[in-house]
C-alpha positions in Angstrom: 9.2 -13.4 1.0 9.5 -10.1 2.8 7.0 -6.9 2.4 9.6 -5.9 -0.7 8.5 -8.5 -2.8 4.7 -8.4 -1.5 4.4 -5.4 -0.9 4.5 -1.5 -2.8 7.6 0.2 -3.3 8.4 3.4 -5.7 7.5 3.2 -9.2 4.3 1.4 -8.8 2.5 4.2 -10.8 4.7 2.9 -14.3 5.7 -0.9 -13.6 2.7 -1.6 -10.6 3.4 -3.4 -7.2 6.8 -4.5 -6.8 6.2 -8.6 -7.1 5.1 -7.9 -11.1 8.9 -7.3 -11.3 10.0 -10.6 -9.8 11.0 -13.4 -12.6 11.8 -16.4 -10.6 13.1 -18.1 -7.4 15.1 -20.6 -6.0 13.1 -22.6 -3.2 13.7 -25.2 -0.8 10.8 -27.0 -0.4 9.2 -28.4 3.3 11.1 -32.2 1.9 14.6 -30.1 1.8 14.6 -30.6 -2.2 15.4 -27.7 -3.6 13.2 -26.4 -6.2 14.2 -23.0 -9.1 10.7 -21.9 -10.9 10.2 -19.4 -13.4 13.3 -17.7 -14.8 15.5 -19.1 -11.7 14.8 -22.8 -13.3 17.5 -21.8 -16.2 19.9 -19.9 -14.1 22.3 -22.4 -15.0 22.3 -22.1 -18.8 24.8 -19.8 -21.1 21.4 -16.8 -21.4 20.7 -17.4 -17.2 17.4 -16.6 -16.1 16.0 -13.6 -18.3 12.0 -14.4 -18.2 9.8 -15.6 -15.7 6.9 -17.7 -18.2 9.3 -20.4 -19.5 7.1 -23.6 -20.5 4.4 -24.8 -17.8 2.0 -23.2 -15.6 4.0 -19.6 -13.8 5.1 -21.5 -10.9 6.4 -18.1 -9.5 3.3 -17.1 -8.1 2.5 -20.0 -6.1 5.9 -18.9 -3.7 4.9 -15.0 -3.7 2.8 -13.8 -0.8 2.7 -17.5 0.4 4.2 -16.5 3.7 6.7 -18.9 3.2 3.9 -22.0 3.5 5.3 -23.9 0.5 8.8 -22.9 1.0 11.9 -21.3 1.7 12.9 -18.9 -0.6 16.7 -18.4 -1.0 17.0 -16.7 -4.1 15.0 -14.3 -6.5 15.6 -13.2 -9.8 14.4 -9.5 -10.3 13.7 -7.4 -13.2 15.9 -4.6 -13.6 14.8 -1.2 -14.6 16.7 1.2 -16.6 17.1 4.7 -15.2 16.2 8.2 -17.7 18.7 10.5 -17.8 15.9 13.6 -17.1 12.9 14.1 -14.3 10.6 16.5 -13.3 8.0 16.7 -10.2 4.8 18.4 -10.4 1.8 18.6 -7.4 -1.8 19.6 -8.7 -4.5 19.9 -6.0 -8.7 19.8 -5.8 -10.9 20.6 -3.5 -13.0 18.5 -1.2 -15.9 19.0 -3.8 -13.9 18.0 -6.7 -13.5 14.1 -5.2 -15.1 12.7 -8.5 -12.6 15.2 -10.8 -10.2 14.3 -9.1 -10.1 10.5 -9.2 -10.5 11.1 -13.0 -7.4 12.6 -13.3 -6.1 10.3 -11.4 -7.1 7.4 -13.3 -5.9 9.2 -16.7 -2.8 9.5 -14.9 -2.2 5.9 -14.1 -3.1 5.5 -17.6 -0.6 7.9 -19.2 1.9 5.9 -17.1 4.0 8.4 -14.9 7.0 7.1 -13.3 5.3 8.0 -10.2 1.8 8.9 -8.1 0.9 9.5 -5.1 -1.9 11.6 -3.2 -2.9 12.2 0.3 -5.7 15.0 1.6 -4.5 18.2 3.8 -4.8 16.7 7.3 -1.5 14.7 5.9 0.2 17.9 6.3 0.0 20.6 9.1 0.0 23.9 7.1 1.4 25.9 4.0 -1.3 24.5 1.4 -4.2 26.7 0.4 -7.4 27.1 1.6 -9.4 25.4 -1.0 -6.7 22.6 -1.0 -7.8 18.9 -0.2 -6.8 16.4 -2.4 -2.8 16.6 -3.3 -1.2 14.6 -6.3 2.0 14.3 -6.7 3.8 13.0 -9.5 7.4 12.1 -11.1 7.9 11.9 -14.8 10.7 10.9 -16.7 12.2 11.0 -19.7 15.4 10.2 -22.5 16.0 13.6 -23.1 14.4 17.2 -22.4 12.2 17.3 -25.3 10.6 13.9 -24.3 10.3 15.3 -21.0 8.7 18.3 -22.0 6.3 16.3 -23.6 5.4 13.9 -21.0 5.1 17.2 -19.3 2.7 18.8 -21.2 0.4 15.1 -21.0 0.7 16.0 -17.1 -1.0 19.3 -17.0 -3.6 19.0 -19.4 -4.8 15.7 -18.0 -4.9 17.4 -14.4 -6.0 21.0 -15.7 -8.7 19.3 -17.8 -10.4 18.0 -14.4 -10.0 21.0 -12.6 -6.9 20.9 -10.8 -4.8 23.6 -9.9 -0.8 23.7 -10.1 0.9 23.4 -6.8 4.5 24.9 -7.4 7.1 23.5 -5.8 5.3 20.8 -3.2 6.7 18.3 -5.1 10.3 19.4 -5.1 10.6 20.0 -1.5 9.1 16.8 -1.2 11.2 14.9 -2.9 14.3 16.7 -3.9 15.4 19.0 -1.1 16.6 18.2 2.4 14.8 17.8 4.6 12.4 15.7 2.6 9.4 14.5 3.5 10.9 11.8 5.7 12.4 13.5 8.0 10.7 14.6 10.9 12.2 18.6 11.4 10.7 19.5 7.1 8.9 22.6 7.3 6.3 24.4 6.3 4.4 20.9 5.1 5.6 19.0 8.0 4.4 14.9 8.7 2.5 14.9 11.9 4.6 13.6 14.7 4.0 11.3 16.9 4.7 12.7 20.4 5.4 10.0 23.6 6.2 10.4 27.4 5.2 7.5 30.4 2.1 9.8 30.8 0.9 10.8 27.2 1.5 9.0 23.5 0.1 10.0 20.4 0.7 7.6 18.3 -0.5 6.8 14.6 -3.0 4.3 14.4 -3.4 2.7 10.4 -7.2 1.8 9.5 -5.9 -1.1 7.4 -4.0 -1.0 3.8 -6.1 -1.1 1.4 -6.4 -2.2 -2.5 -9.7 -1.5 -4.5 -10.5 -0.2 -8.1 -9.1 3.9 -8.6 -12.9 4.5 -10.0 -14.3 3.4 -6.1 -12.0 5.9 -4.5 -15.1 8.5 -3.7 -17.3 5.3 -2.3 -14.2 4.3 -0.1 -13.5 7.9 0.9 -16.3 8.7 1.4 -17.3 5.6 3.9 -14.1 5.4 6.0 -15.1 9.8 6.8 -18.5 8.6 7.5 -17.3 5.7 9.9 -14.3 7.5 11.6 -17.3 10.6 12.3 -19.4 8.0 13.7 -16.8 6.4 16.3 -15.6 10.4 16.9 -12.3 10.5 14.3 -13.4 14.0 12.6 -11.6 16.2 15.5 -9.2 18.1 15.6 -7.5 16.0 13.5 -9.4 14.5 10.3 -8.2 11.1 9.1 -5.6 11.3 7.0 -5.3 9.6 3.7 -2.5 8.0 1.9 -3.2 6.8 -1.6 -0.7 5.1 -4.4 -2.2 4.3 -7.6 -1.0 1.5 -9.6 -0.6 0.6 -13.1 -3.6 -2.0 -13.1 -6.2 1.3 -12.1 -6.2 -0.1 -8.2 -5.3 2.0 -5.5 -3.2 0.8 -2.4 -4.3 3.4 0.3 -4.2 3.5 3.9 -6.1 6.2 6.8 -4.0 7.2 9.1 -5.3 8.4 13.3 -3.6 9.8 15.6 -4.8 8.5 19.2 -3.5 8.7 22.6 -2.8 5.4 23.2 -3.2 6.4 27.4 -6.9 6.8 26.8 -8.7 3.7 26.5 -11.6 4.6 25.1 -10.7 6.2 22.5 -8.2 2.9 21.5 -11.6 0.8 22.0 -13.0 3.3 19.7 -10.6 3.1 17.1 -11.2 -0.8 16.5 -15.0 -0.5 16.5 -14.0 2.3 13.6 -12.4 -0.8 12.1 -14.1 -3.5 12.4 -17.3 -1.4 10.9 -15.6 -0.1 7.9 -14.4 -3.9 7.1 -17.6 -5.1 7.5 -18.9 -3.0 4.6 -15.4 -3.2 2.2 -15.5 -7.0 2.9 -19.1 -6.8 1.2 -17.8 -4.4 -1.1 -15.6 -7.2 -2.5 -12.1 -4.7 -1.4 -9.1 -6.5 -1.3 -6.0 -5.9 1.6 -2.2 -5.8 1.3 -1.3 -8.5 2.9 1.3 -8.6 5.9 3.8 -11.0 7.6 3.0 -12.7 9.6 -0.6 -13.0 7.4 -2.2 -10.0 9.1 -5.6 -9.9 7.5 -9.4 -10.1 7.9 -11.3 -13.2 7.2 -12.9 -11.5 4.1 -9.7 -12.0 2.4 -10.5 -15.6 2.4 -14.3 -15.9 2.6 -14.6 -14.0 -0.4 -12.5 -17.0 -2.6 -13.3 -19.2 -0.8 -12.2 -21.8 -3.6 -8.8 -20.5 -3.6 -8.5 -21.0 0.2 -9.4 -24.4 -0.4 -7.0 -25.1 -3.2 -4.3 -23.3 -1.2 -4.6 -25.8 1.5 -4.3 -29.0 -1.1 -1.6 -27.6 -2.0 0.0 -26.8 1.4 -0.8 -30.4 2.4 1.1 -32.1 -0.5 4.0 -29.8 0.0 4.1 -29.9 3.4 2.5 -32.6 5.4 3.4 -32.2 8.2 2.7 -28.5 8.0 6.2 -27.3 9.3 6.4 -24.3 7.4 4.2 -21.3 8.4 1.6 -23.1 9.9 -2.0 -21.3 10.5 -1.1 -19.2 7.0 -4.7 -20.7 5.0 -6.8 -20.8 8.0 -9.8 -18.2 9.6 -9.9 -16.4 12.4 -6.5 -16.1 13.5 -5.3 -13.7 11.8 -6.9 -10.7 13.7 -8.0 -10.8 17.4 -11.5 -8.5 18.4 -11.4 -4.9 19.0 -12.2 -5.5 22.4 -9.1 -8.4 23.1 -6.8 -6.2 21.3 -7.5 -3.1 23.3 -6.8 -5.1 26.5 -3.7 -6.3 25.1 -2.3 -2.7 24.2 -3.0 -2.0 28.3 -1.5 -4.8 29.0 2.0 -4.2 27.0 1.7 -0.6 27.6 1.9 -1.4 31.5 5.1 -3.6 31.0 7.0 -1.0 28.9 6.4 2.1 31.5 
């Protein structure tokens, strides 16, 4: 399955990452039998498939994030979510000192179950925010009717007001709700970086990994990839920038963004030193990765279970035998080359392109 069914999409704050809504598949196995687990295993009966733990072990999420090892997926039965008639968007914002009030809030947040969160700091933006501004949430609530909006309203601002936060008007909105949004490259005043290219200069966004780790670790995590990033010369002028979705379960899935001109070396040789670092210490940490197709990620992913690894590959070899399907998915160091190999690399496309 695709990064849609393994990955994050909106609403995560509510119903958490998108594969908690999937209820069953339809699979054809390495053998060319084809297989229908969890709700897809009644999808021929008068009620169809309408939930995903029918009798057995959940089969359903031995075929999610399997990169296709077991199987071929060819049909998914998906939870569908009912849509409020009435919404509202509100930004708060702390200070750089108010990192532990902040996650809080955030926390109590997630709790309170919002349709929607999401933060980033200031260097996400290039200018119209406050001075004391660092830390932006932003959130979508919604609601049956105004007066349950009002409430849910109400829950909003005394959660974030009660940790210090200060009321952003109408971020949010322009965000979300007014053209051009924050997708689109021309929004002004709080306008994305962008990513500037000619043959002789690129600037492009470099991602320090996605990452998914407990909301109460945020200052730790933070805190460490600031430290790193200052060590390998990531602190000017442009900070690091953070983007941060919480999730239902109290995780976060958050990812630092870099921009780097990608016509200086060093400072791409630099950039996976940065990285290679900062996973060192989250691998320790016990951090956990959103993983990527093909399976983009660290060893630590499977070091640290390593009894699942093993079971995963019993399991691959009874499916599939011969190991036809998506072969290399369960094994170490393949997933991610050196800092130094990948740097050469880059030089090496970069010279066929221009």
């Amino acid at each position: 399955m695709g990064r849609y069914v393994n990955g994050l999409v909106k609403r995560y704050t509510r119903y958490g990452p998108n594969i908690d809504l999937v209820e069953g598949f339809e699979v054809v196995l390495p053998s060319g039998e084809i297989t229908r687990v969890g709700s897809m295993a009644y999808a021929e009966t008068d009620f169809g498939p309408f939930y995903r733990y029918i009798t057995g072990p959940d089969l359903v999420g031995l075929f999610t994030k399997s990169n296709g090892a077991f199987g071929i997926v060819t049909k998914v039965a998906y939870q569908c979510l009912h849509r409020p008639k009435c919404w509202a968007f509100h930004s708060y914002y702390w200070s750089v000192g108010q990192i532990e009030d902040f996650t809080k809030a955030v926390m109590e947040i997630t709790a309170a179950e919002v349709f929607e969160s999401h933060f980033n700091d200031k260097w996400r933006f290039v200018s119209g925010l406050p001075p004391d501004c660092h830390f932006i949430l932003k959130l979508v609530v919604n609601a049956e009717n105004q007066l349950e909006l009002k409430g849910k309203e109400q829950a909003v601002e005394e959660i974030c007001e009660t940790h210090g936060g200060t009321y952003l008007p109408q971020f949010c909105e322009d965000i979300y709700t007014r053209w051009p949004t924050i997708f689109h490259l021309g929004q002004v005043p709080s306008v994305l970086s962008v990513a500037v290219r000619r043959k002789d200069k690129a600037t492009f966004i470099y991602i320090l990994d996605e990452l998914i780790y407990p909301t109460s670790a945020f200052p730790e995590v933070y805190n460490k990839i600031l430290e790193v990033c200052k060590t390998h010369g990531f602190d000017s002028p442009r900070k690091p920038m953070i983007d941060g979705y919480p999730m239902k379960h109290l995780v976060i899935s958050s990812q630092t963004q870099l921009e780097i001109e990608v016509y200086k070396p060093y400072l791409v040789s630099q950039f996976y030193k940065c990285q290679d670092e900062f996973r060192k210490w989250y691998g320790k940490k016990g951090g956990q990765f959103q993983y990527k197709f093909p399976p983009l990620v660290p060893d630590y992913c499977w070091t640290n279970q390593l009894s699942t690894l093993n079971l995963l590959r019993q399991i691959k070899g009874l499916l599939d035998p011969n190991n036809i399907l998506s072969p290399g998915t369960f094994e170490l160091g393949r997933h991610y080359e050196s800092g130094f190999s990948r740097q050469v690399s880059a030089k090496k496309d970069r010279s066929k392109r221009f």
